[in-house]
C-alpha positions in Angstrom: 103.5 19.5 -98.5 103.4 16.0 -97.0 102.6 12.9 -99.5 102.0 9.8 -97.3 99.7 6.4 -97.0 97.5 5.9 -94.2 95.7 2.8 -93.4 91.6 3.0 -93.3 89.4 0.1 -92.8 92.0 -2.4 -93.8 93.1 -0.2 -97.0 96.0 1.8 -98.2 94.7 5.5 -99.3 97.6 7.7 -100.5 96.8 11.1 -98.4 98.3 14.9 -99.4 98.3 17.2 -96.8 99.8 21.2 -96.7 99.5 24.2 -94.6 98.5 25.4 -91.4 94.9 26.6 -90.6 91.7 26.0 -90.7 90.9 22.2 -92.4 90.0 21.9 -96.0 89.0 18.2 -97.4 89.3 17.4 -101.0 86.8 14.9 -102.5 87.6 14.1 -106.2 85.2 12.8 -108.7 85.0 9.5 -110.7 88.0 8.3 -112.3 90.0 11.4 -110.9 93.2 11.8 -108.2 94.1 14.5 -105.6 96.1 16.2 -108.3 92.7 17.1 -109.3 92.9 20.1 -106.6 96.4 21.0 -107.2 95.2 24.6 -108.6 92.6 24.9 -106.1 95.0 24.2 -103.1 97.6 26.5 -104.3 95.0 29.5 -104.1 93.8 28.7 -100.8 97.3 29.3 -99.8 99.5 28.6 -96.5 97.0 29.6 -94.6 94.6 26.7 -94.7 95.5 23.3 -93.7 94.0 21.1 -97.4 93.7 17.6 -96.6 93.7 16.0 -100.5 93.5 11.6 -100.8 92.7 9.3 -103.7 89.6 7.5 -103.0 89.8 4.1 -102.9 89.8 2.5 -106.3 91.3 5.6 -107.9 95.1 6.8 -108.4 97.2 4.8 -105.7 95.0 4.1 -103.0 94.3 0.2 -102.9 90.6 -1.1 -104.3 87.9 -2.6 -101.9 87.1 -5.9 -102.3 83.4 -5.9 -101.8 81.2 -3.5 -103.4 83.6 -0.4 -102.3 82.3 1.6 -105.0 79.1 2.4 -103.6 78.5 5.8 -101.8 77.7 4.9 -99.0 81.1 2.9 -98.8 83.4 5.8 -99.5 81.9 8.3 -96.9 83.1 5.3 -94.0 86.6 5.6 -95.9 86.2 9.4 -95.3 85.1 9.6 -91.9 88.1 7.3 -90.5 90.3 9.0 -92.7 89.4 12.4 -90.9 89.2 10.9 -87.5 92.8 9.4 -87.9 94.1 12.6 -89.2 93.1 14.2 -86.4 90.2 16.8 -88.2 87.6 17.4 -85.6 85.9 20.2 -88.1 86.6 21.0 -91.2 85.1 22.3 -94.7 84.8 19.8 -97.6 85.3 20.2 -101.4 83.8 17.9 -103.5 83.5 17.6 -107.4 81.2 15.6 -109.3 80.5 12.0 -107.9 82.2 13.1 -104.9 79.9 15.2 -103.9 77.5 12.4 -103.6 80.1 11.1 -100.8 80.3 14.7 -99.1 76.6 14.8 -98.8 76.4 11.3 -96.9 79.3 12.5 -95.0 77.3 15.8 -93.6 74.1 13.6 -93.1 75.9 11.3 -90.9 78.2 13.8 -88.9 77.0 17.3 -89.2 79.1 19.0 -86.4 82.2 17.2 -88.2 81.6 19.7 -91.6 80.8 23.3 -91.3 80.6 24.0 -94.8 79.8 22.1 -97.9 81.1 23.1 -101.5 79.9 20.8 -104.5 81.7 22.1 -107.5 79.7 20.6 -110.8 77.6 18.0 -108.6 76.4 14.8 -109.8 74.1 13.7 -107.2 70.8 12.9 -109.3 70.9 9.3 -110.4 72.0 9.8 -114.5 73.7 7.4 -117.1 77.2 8.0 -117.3 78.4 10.2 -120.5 80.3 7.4 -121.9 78.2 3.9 -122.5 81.2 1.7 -122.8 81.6 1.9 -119.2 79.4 -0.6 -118.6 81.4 -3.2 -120.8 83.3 -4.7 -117.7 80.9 -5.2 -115.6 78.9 -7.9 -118.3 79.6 -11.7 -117.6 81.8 -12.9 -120.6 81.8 -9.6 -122.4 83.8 -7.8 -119.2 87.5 -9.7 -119.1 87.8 -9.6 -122.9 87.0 -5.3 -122.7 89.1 -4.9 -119.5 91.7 -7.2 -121.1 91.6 -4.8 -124.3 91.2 -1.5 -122.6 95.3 -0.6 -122.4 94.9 -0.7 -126.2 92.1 2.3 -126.3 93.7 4.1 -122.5 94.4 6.9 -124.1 91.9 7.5 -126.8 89.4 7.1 -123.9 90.4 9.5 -121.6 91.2 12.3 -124.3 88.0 11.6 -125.8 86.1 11.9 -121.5 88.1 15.0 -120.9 87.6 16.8 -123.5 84.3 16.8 -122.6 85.2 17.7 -118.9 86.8 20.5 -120.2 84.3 22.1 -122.4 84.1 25.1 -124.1 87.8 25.0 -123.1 90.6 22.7 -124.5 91.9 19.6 -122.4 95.0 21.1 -120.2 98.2 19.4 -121.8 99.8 18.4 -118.3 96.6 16.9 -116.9 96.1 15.0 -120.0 99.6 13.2 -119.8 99.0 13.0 -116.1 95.9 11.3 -116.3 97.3 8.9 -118.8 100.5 8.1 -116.7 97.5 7.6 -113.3 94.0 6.3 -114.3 93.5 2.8 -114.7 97.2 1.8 -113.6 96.2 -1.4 -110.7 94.7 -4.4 -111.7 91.0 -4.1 -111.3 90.6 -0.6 -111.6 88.8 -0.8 -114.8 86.0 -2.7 -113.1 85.9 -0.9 -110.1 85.7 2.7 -112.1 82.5 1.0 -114.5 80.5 0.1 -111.4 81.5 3.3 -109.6 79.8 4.9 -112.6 76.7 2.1 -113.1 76.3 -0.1 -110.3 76.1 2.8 -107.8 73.8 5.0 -109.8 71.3 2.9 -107.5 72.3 4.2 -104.6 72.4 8.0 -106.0 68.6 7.6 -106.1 68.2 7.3 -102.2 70.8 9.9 -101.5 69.0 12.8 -103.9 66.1 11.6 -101.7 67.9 12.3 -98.2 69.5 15.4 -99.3 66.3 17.4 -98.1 67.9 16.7 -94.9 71.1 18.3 -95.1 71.6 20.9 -92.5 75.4 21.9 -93.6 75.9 25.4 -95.2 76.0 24.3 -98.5 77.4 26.2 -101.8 76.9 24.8 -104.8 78.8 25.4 -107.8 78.7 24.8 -111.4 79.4 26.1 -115.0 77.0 27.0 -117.7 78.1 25.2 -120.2 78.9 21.9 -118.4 79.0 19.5 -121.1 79.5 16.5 -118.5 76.9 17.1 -116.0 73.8 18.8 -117.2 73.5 21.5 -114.4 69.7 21.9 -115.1 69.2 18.1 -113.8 72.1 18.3 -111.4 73.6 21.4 -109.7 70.4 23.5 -110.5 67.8 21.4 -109.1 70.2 20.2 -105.8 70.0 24.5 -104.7 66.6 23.8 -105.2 66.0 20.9 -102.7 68.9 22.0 -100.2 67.5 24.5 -97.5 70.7 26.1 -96.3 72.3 26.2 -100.2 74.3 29.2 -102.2 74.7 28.7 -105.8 77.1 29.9 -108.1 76.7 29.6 -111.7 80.4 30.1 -113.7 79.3 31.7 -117.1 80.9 29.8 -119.8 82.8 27.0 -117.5 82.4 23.5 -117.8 82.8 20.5 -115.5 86.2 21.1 -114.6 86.1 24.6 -113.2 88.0 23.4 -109.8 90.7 24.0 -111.8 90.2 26.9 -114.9 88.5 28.7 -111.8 90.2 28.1 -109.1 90.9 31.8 -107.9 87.5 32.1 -107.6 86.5 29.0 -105.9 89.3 29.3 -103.5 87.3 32.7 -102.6 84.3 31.0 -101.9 85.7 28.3 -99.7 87.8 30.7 -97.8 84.9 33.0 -97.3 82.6 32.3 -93.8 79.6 30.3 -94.6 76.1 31.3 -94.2 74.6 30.0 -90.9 72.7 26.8 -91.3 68.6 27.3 -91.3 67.0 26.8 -87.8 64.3 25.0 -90.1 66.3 22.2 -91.2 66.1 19.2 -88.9 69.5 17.9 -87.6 70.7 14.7 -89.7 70.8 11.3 -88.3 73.5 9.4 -86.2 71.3 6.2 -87.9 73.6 4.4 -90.9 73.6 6.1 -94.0 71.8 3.4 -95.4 68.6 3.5 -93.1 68.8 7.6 -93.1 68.5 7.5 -97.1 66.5 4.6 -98.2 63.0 4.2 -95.5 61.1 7.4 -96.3 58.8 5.9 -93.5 60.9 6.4 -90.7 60.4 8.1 -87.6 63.0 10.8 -87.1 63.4 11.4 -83.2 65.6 14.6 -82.2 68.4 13.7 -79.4 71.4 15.4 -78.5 73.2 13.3 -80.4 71.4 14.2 -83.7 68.5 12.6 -85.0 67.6 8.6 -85.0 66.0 6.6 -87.7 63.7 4.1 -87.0 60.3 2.8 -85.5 58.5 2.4 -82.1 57.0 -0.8 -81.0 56.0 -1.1 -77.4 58.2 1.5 -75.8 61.1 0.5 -77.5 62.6 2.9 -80.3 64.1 -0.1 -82.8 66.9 1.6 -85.5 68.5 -0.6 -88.2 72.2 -0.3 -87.3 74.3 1.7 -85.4 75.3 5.1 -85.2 77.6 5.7 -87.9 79.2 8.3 -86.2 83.2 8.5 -85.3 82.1 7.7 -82.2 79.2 5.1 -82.4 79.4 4.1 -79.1 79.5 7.7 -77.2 76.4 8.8 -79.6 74.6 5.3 -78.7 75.2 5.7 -75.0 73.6 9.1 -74.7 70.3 8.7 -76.0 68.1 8.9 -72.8 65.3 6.0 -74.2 64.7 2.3 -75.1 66.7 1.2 -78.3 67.0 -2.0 -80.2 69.4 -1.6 -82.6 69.7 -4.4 -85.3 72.1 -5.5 -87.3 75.1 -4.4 -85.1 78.5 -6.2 -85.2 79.7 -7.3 -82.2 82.3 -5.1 -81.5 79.8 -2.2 -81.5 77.8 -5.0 -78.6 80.7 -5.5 -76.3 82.0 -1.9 -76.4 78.2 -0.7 -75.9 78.6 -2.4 -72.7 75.3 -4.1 -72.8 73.1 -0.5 -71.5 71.1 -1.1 -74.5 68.6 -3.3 -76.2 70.2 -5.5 -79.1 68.3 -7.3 -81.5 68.9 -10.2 -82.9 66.7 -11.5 -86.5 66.6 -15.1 -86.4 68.7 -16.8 -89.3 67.6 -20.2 -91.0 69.0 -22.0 -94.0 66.4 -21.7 -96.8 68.3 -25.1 -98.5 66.3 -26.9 -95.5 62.9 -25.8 -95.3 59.8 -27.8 -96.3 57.1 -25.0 -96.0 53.9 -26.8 -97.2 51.1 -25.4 -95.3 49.2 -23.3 -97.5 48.1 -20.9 -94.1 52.2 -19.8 -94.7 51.8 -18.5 -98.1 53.3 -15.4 -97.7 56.4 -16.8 -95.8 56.7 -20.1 -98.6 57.4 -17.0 -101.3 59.6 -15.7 -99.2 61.7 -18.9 -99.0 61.3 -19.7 -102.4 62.7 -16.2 -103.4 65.6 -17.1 -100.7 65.9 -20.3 -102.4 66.1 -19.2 -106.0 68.6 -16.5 -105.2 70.8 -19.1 -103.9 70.8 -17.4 -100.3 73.1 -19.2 -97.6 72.7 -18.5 -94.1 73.7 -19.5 -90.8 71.2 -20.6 -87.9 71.7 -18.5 -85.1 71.9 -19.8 -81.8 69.2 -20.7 -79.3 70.7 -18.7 -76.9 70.2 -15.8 -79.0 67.1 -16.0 -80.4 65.8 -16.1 -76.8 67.5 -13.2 -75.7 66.8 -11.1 -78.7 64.6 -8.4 -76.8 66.0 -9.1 -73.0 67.6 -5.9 -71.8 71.0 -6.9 -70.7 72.3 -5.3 -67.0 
């Protein structure tokens, strides 16, 4: 068993790897650590190679500075992860919020997974089971809670896992674990609270995307979950994935990965059902475009499928592929596209074979829209204005060449 750090998009994730074999990837839930899978990894056995890492913003891994806590976020962190470990296929197991990750993951690399396991899923936008989570994140109200939270630690997580663990009682050695783990780095507090409001946004346009999914896909979950309600979670997710399995654990709760973990390790060991010819392949597009613009056209390549819109000829997707290898998936698609919003790294190593866009950028703070035949666009500044919106004019050069197609 090797305990290391690896670097991944400019943060420090604390990674647990063991064994030989075919891959297995670990996704723990909110406020959670790879010791989570301890049990789990142990009856997989030598035999499988388990890839286990702390998210960022959880156990030792470093926190993201902006807005890391989203989704969306967290499935970049696991696709460079995997590609810097070297994992060109693999199985992932996911718990709880993590499975919301894994599910963004298989929609945006599909022959990277070949099998999904979502143990007690939450996945369906649902307020958190405790309400004081959303303390820190209140102006004012937020540093004096954070500041007093060390005084309630271990109240609070006694009190959230003996929920988890219903109908059974909290495991002793988690319990002090979890004390000695969660909430140890300055601004983890925060950063767990918005994990578990502020992205509960994004969970709506991912239950909306996951339709999509084209990974064999088990899902598992206990009866008597008294965390996640499996009728609004795990149920209803077999429901709307095409290529799904379900397994319902009579009388387990949310933390079955580990008072089941003989049997879980059987289903993740076992070959997975082939994927349903019906189910379109998922996108290349940014996870982003793929999960929130219901009108998008979805155009089959070989590289998966594209999100966007045509205009005059010209396929125009909102991003770039957000694939391991944006570049190779970009360069193979055999038609017209203007990709927007692409840094310029993505530009130079594209090597200029496709149409970029460019959206013109203007500093609200200077306009003087008066003509009342621009009512539409004088909300629109206002809205920019009152939101306090600060952006840099683009240059000339680049507004002009916005839809040239560069040799």
């Amino acid at each position: 068993m090797d305990d290391r750090f690896v670097e991944v998009r400019g943060k420090c994730v604390r990674v647990r790897t063991a064994g030989t074999g075919d891959p297995v990837l670990f996704v723990h839930g909110s406020e959670g650590s790879l010791e989570d899978f301890e049990p789990l990894r142990s009856h997989l056995g030598a035999d499988r190679m388990t890839i286990a890492y702390d998210r960022p913003g959880h156990g030792q891994s470093s926190i993201p500075r902006h807005q890391g806590w989203q989704p969306t976020e967290q499935v970049l962190d696991l696709l460079h992860l995997v590609d810097q470990l070297g994992i060109e296929q693999g199985t992932v197991v996911a718990h709880s919020w993590g499975a919301a990750v894994a599910i963004c993951a298989a929609l945006a690399e599909p022959r990277r997974f070949s099998q999904l396991v979502l143990i007690a899923p939450w996945v369906y936008p649902e307020p958190p089971f405790n309400k004081l989570v959303h303390l820190p994140t209140i102006p004012l109200i937020g540093p004096v809670s954070t500041a007093l939270f060390p005084l309630f630690k271990k109240s609070l997580i006694r009190q959230s896992l003996s929920e988890a663990y219903k109908p059974i009682g909290v495991d002793t050695d988690y319990f002090e674990q979890a004390v000695k783990t969660w909430q140890t780095q300055p601004g983890q507090t925060e950063f767990f609270c918005h994990e578990n409001g502020s992205a509960l946004a994004e969970l709506e346009l991912i239950s909306r995307a996951v339709t999509r999914l084209s990974t064999p896909t088990t899902v598992i979950y206990g009866s008597d979950d008294a965390l996640v309600n499996p009728d609004s979670q795990a149920r209803r997710l077999t429901q709307s994935v095409k290529a799904c399995e379900e397994l319902e654990i009579e009388s387990g709760g949310h933390m079955i990965h580990q008072s089941h973990a003989k049997e879980i390790a059987g289903v993740v060991n076992s070959e997975p059902s082939p994927s349903d010819s019906r189910v379109d392949p998922a996108p290349i597009e940014t996870v982003h475009s793929q999960i929130s613009h219901a009108t998008f056209e979805w155009r089959s390549t070989e590289a998966g499928v594209l999100a966007g819109v045509e205009s005059r000829g010209v396929f125009i997707a909102a991003g770039g592929p957000l694939s391991s290898q944006p570049v190779a998936d970009a360069k193979s698609l055999d038609f017209p596209v203007c990709f927007f919003g692409v840094d310029e790294p993505f530009a130079e190593r594209l090597g200029h074979k496709r149409k970029l866009g460019v959206e013109p950028q203007w500093n609200p703070q200077t306009w003087s829209i008066n003509d009342p035949a621009n009512r539409s666009l004088r909300r629109q500044a206002n809205r920019a204005l009152n939101s306090g919106v600060k952006i840099s004019e683009a240059n000339l050069e680049a507004k002009t060449q916005a839809f040239e197609v560069f040799d």
